[in-house]
C-alpha positions in Angstrom: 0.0 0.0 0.0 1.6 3.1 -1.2 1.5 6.4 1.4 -0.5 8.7 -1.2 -2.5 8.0 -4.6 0.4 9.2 -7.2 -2.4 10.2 -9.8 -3.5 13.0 -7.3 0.2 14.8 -7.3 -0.8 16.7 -10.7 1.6 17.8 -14.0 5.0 19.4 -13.2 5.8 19.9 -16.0 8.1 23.2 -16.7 5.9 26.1 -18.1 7.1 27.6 -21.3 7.0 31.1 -20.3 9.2 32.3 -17.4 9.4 35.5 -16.0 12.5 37.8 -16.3 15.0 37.6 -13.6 15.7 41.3 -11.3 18.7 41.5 -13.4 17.4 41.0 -16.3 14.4 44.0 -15.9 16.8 46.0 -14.3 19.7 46.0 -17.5 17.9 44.7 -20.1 20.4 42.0 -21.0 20.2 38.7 -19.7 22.8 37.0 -17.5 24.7 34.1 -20.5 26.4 31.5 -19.4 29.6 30.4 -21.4 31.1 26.7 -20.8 34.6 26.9 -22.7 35.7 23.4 -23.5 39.4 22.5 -23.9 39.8 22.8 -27.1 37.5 26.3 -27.7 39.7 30.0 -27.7 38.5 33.1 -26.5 38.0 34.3 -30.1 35.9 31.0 -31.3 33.3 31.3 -28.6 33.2 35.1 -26.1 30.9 37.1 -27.0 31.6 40.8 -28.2 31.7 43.5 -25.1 27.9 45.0 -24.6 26.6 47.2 -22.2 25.4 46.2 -18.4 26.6 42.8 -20.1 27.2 39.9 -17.5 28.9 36.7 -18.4 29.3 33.5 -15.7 32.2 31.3 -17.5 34.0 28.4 -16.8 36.9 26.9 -18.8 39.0 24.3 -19.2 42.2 26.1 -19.0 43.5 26.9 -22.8 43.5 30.2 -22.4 44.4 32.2 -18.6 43.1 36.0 -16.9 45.9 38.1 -19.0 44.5 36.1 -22.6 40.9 37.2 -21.3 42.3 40.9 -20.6 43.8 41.3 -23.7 40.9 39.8 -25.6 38.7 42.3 -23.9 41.3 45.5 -24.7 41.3 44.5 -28.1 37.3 46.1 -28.3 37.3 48.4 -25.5 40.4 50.1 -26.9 43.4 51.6 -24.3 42.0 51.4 -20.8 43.0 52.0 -17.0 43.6 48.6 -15.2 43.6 47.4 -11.7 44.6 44.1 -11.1 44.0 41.7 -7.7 46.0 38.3 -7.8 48.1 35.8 -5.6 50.3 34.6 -8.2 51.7 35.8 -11.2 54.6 34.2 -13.7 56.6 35.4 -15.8 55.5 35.3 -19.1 52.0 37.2 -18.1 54.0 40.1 -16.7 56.0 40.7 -19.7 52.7 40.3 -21.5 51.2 43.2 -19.4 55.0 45.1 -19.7 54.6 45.3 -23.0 51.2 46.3 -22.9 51.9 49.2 -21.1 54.9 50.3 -23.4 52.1 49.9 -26.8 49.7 52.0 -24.5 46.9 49.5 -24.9 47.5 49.9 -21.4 47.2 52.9 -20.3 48.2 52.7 -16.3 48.7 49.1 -14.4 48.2 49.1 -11.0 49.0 45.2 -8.9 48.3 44.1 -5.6 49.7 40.9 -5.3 50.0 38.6 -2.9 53.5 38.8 -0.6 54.4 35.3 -1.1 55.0 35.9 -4.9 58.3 37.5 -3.3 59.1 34.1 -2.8 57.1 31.8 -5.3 58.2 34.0 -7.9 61.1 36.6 -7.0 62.1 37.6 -10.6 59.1 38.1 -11.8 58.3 40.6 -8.5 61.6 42.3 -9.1 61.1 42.5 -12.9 57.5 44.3 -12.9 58.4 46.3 -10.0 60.9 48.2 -12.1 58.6 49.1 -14.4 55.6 51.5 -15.0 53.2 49.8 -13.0 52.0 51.1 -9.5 52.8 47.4 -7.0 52.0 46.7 -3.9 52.3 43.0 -2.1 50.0 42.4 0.6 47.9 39.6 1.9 45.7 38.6 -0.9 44.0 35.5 -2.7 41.7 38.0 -4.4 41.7 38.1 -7.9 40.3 40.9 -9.6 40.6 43.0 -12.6 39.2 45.9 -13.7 39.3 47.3 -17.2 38.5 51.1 -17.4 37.9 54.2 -19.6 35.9 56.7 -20.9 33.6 54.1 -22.3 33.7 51.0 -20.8 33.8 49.8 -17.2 34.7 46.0 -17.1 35.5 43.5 -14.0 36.6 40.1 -13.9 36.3 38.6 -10.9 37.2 34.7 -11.1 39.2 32.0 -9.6 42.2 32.0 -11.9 45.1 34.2 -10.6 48.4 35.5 -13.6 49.7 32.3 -14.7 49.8 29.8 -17.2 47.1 26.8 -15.9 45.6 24.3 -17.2 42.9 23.6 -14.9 39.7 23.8 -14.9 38.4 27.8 -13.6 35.6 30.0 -13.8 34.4 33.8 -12.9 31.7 36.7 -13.8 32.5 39.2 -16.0 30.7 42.0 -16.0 30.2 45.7 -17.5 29.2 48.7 -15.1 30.5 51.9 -13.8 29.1 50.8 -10.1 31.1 47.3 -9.7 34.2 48.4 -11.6 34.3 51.3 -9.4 33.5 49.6 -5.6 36.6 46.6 -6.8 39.3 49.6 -8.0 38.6 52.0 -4.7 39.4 48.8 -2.5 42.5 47.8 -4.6 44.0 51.3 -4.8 43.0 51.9 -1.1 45.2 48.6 -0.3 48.4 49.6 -2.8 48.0 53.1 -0.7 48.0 51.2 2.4 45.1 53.0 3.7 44.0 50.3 5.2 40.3 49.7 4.0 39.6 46.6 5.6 40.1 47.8 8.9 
């Protein structure tokens, strides 16, 4: 004898209308979702840069946070950046060095984390002689922001300046409001004006 009558429960089914998410009334763009699979590039499958756009990504690891940046400087043109990270290697900071000198980037400003003094002390000593505002400090964030007179990008993810091939994933997304909030808490830690306390 079964607890209930199952022919009383009713259909579940899924309707086929749904009703716009709050982000979705509030922007106007829906929230996409973008699975990269191993063997897809940034060019093959992101989506060009749109306004109040928000993208939720994972990948696979073929392509790393300074392939995205770049990607994304390519269509906003130069920009202000602010980047957030616990590890960086050597051939992303040359990447971003030489970034700077073609002014796609326009100023460069790193927290990183202290221990890359030890996990990577050339590359620490080789950006810090260069054109780029650094400050180490105690920091797993990692954050970028992508700024200027037209677009406002940040990238907020799991993957930190280095070459991996793992699996990560983070939100990208466009707005004055977020880029601002992540770039006042990084320059407030480079200044050591201690923001957290």
């Amino acid at each position: 004898m079964s607890l209930f009558d199952v022919s009383s429960i009713g259909d579940f089914s899924v309707p086929q209308h749904r009703e716009p998410s709050i982000l979705e009334k509030t922007t106007g763009n829906p929230v996409q979702n973008l699975l990269l699979k191993a063997t897809q590039t940034l060019q093959e499958r992101w989506p060009p840069v749109a306004r109040n756009q928000e993208i939720h990504y994972a990948t696979a690891g073929l392509w790393s946070s300074h392939d995205l940046l770049f990607h994304l400087l390519e269509q906003t043109g130069p920009a202000d950046v602010w980047i957030a990270t616990w590890s960086m290697t050597e051939e992303p900071a040359r990447q971003l060095v030489q970034k700077l000198a073609d002014n796609t980037i326009r100023s460069l400003q790193l927290l990183l984390d202290v221990r890359v003094q030890v996990r990577n002390p050339a590359v620490y000593a080789f950006i810090k002689h260069q054109t780029a505002t650094i400050r180490t400090s105690i920091c797993h964030a990692k954050v970028t922001v992508i700024q200027n007179e037209h677009w406002s990008f940040s990238l907020i993810g799991s993957a930190n300046y280095t070459n991996n091939p793992r699996i990560e994933c983070g939100i990208l997304r466009e707005g004055a409001d977020v880029a601002a909030f992540h770039r006042q808490w990084i320059e407030a830690e480079i200044a050591k004006s201690k923001p957290f306390d």
